[in-house]
C-alpha positions in Angstrom: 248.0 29.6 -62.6 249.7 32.2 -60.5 247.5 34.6 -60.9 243.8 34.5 -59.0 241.8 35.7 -61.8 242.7 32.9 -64.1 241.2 30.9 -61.1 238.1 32.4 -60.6 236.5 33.1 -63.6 233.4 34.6 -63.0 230.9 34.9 -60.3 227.3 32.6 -60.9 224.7 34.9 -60.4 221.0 33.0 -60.1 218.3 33.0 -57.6 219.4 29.9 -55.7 223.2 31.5 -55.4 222.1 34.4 -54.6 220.1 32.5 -51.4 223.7 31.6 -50.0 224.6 34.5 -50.2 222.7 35.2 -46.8 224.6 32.7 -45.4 227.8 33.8 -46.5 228.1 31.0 -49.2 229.4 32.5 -53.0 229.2 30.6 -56.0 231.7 30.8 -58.7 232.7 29.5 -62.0 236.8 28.1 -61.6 239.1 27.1 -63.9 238.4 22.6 -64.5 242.4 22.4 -63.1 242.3 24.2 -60.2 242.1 22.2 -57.0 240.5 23.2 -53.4 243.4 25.4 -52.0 244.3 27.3 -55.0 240.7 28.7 -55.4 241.1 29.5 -51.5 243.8 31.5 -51.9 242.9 33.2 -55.0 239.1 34.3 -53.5 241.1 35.1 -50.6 243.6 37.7 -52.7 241.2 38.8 -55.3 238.5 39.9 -52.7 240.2 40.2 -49.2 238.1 37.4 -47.1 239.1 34.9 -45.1 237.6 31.2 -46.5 236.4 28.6 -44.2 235.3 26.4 -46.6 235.4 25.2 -50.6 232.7 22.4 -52.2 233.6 22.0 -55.5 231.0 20.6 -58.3 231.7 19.7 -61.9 228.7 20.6 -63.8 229.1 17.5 -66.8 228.2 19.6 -71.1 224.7 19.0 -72.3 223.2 17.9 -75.5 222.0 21.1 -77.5 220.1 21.0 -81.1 219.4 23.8 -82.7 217.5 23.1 -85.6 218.8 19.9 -86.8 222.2 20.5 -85.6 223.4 18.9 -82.3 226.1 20.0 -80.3 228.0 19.4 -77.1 228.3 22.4 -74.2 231.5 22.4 -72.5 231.5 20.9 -69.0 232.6 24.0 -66.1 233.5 23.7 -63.0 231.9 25.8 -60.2 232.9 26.3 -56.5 230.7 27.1 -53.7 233.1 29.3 -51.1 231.8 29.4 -47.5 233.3 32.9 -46.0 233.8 33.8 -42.4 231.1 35.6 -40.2 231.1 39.1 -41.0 233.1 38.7 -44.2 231.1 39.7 -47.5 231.5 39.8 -51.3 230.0 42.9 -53.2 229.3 40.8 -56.7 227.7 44.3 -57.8 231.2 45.8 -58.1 232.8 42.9 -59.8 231.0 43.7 -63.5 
């Protein structure tokens, strides 16, 4: 996992990330392994900010059906990355 963008793998782009954002808080989807500081550093290298802070959640796979098939979702792992003041993330230049 040396390199940052197997860390990060994608930024999570709703309405209620997109409210942190104003705060300087940006949500994204990590790799289930990686632990606190390794996401730190690699949001740190990919995008050139200094981190304060890392909350990490682990969102648990839901039940699907479709039609009368059921299946499992995979469980992710997303990070919520507190930047410094006057640090910012353009997630419009990421795609």
């Amino acid at each position: 996992m040396n390199d940052p963008r197997e860390v990060i793998r994608r930024p999570i782009v709703t309405e209620k990330s997109m409210r942190g954002t104003t705060i300087n808080k940006y949500t994204f989807e990590v790799d289930r392994r990686s632990p606190k500081p390794v996401i730190r550093e690699a949001v740190q290298q990919l995008f050139k900010v200094k981190v304060t802070k890392v909350n990490v959640i682990t969102i648990p796979g839901r039940a699907r059906r479709r039609g009368q098939h059921h299946y499992q979702e995979p469980a992710f792992r997303k990070a919520v990355v507190t930047l410094a003041a006057g640090d910012k993330i353009d997630l419009e230049q990421l795609g």
